[in-house]
C-alpha positions in Angstrom: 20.9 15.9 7.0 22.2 12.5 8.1 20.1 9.7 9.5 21.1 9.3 13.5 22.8 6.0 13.8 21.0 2.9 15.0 17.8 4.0 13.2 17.3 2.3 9.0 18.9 3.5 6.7 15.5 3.6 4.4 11.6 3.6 5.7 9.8 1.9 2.6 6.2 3.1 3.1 2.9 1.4 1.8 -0.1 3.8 0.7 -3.5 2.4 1.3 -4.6 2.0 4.6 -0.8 2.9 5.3 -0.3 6.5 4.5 -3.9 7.9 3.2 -7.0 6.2 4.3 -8.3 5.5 0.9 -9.4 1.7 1.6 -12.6 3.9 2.1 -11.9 5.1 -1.7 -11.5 1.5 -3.2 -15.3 0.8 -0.6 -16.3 3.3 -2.7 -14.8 2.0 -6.6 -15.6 -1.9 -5.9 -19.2 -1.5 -4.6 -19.9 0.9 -8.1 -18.4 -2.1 -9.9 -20.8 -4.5 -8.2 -23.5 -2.5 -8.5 -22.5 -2.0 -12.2 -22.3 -6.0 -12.3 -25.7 -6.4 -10.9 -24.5 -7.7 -7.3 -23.0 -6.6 -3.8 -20.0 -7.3 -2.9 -20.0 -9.0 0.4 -18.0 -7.9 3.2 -15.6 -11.2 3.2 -14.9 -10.5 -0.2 -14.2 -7.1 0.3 -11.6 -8.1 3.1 -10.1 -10.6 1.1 -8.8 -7.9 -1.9 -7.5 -5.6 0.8 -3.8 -5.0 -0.3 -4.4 -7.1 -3.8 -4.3 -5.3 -6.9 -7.2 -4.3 -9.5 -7.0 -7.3 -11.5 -7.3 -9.3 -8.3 -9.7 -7.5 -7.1 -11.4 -8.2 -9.9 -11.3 -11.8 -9.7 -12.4 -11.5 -6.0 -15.4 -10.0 -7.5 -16.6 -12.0 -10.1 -16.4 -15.5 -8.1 -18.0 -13.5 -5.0 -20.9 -12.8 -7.7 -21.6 -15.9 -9.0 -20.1 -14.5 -12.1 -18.1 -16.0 -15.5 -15.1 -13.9 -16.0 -13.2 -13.8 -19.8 -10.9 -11.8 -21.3 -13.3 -9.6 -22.8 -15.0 -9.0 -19.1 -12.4 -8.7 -17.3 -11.1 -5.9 -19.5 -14.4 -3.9 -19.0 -14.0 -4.1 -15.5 -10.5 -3.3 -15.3 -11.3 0.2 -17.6 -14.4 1.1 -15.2 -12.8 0.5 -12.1 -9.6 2.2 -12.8 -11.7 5.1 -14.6 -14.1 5.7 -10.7 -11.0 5.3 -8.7 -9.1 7.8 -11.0 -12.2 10.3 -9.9 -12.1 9.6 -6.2 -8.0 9.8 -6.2 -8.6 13.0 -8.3 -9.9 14.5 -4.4 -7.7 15.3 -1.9 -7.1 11.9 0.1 -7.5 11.6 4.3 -4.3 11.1 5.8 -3.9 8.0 8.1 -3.9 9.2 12.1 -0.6 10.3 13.0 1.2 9.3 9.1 1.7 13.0 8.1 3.5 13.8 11.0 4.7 10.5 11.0 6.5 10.6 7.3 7.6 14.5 8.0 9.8 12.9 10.9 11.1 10.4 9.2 12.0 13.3 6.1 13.4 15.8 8.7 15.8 12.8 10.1 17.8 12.1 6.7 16.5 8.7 5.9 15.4 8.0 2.5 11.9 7.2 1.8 9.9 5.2 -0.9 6.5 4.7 -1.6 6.2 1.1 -2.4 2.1 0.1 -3.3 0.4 -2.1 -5.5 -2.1 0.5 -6.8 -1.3 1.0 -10.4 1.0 4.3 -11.4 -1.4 6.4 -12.9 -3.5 6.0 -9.6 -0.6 6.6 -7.6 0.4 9.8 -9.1 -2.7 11.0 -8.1 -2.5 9.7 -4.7 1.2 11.6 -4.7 -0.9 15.2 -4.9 -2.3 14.3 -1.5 1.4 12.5 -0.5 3.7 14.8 -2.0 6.0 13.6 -4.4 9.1 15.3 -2.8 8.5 13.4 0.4 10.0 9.8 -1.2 13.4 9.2 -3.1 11.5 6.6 -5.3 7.9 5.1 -5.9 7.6 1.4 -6.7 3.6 0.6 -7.9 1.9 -3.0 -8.2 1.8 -2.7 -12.1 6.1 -1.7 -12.7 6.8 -5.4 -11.4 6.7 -9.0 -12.6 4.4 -9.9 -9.3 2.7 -7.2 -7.3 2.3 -8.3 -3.0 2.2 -10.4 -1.7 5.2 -11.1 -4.0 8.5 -9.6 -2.6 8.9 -7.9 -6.1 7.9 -4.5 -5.5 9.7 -4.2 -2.1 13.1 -5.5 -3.9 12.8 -2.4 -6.7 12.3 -0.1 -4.1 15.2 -0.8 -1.9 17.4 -1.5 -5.3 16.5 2.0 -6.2 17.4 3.3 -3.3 20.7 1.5 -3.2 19.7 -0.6 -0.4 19.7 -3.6 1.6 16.2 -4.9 1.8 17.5 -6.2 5.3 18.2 -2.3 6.5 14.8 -1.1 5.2 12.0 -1.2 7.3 8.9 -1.1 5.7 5.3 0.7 7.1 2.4 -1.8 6.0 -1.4 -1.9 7.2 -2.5 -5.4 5.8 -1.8 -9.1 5.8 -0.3 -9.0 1.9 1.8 -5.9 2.4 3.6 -6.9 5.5 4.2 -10.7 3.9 5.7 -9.2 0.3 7.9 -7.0 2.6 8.7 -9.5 4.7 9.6 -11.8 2.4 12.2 -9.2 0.6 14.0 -9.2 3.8 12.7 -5.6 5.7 12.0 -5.5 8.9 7.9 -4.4 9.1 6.5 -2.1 10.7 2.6 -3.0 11.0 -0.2 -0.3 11.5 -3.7 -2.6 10.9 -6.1 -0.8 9.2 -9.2 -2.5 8.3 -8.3 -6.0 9.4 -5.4 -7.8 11.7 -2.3 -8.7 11.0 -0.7 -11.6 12.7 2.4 -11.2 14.4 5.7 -12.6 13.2 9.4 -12.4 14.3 10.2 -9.4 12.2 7.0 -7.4 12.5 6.7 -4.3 15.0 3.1 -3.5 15.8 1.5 -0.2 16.3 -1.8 0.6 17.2 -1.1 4.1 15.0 1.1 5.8 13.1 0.4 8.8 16.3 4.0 10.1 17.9 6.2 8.0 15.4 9.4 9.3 15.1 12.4 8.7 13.4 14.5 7.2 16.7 11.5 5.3 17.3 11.4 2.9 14.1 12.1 -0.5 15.0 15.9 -1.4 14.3 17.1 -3.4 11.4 
């Protein structure tokens, strides 16, 4: 089927907090870790990894602790946390309110779709069983890149791979770093907050939900 004129010709769609509401997943992962650390993760630290990577995440952690991080450290954390949020992905995932119908409109209008996210692959395959891996023309994760978000990097692959124009993409992001990496590619951004604001810009949409999108109602490019 072809895509109805006017509307992008690719929809670039972030996971977490985006698609599937697994921010609750990574509550989950990073509080284990802290716990495993000897600590608790405040909730200003927990806000500020939001979109960020593990190894970020990681680093978030550590300083929020009080804690020396090395090589040796951070390698142990990185194993554990990717090990507990391999478990929780391993369960089917919540879908965002209104995103499955949402992405199903977008499909069923011809426009191409990618799943662009800074959770590492072997995560994100498992997020796919909830996703479906037929639903997205490519998948772009944090760790196939030089720079994960709020670096433009991943958001460039995705629209490269789908042969293109960054600047005819819009992309679907929840948090501050998402929407700035795909801003800064070029896309237009569509911005569904999930667990904190986002602040509005000249090329950011905002929804209050992803409820009733459909495909002649993404912004235009």
């Amino acid at each position: 089927m072809t895509a109805p004129t006017g509307v992008p010709s690719a929809v670039l769609w972030d996971m977490d907090g985006t698609l599937v509401d697994s921010e609750k997943v990574w509550d989950v992962a990073l509080s284990g870790l802290a716990h495993r650390l000897g600590g608790t993760l405040s909730d200003p630290a927990r806000l500020a990894v939001v979109g960020t990577n593990m190894r970020v995440s990681i680093g978030v952690l550590f300083d929020d602790l009080g804690l020396t991080i090395d090589p040796a450290a951070e390698a142990d954390a990185l194993a554990w946390l990717a090990a507990r949020a391999a478990q929780l992905y391993s369960e089917p995932l919540p879908w965002r309110p209104g995103a499955a119908e949402a992405l199903a409109a977008v499909r069923a209008a011809g426009i191409p779709c990618a799943l662009v996210t800074n959770t590492e692959r072997a995560i994100t395959e498992l997020g796919l069983n909830t996703l479906g891996r037929d639903n997205f023309e490519a998948v772009v994760c944090g760790d196939e890149v030089p720079v994960p978000k709020p670096a433009p990097d991943v958001y460039l692959r995705a629209a490269a791979l789908l042969g293109v124009p960054p600047e005819r993409c819009v992309a679907v992001e929840d948090s501050p770093t998402g929407v700035t990496a795909a801003e800064a590619a070029g896309c237009t951004v569509l911005v569904v907050p999930c667990v904190m604001p986002v602040p509005t810009g000249p090329r950011r949409i905002h929804r209050d939900s992803l409820i009733g999108l459909t495909a002649s109602a993404l912004p235009r490019t």
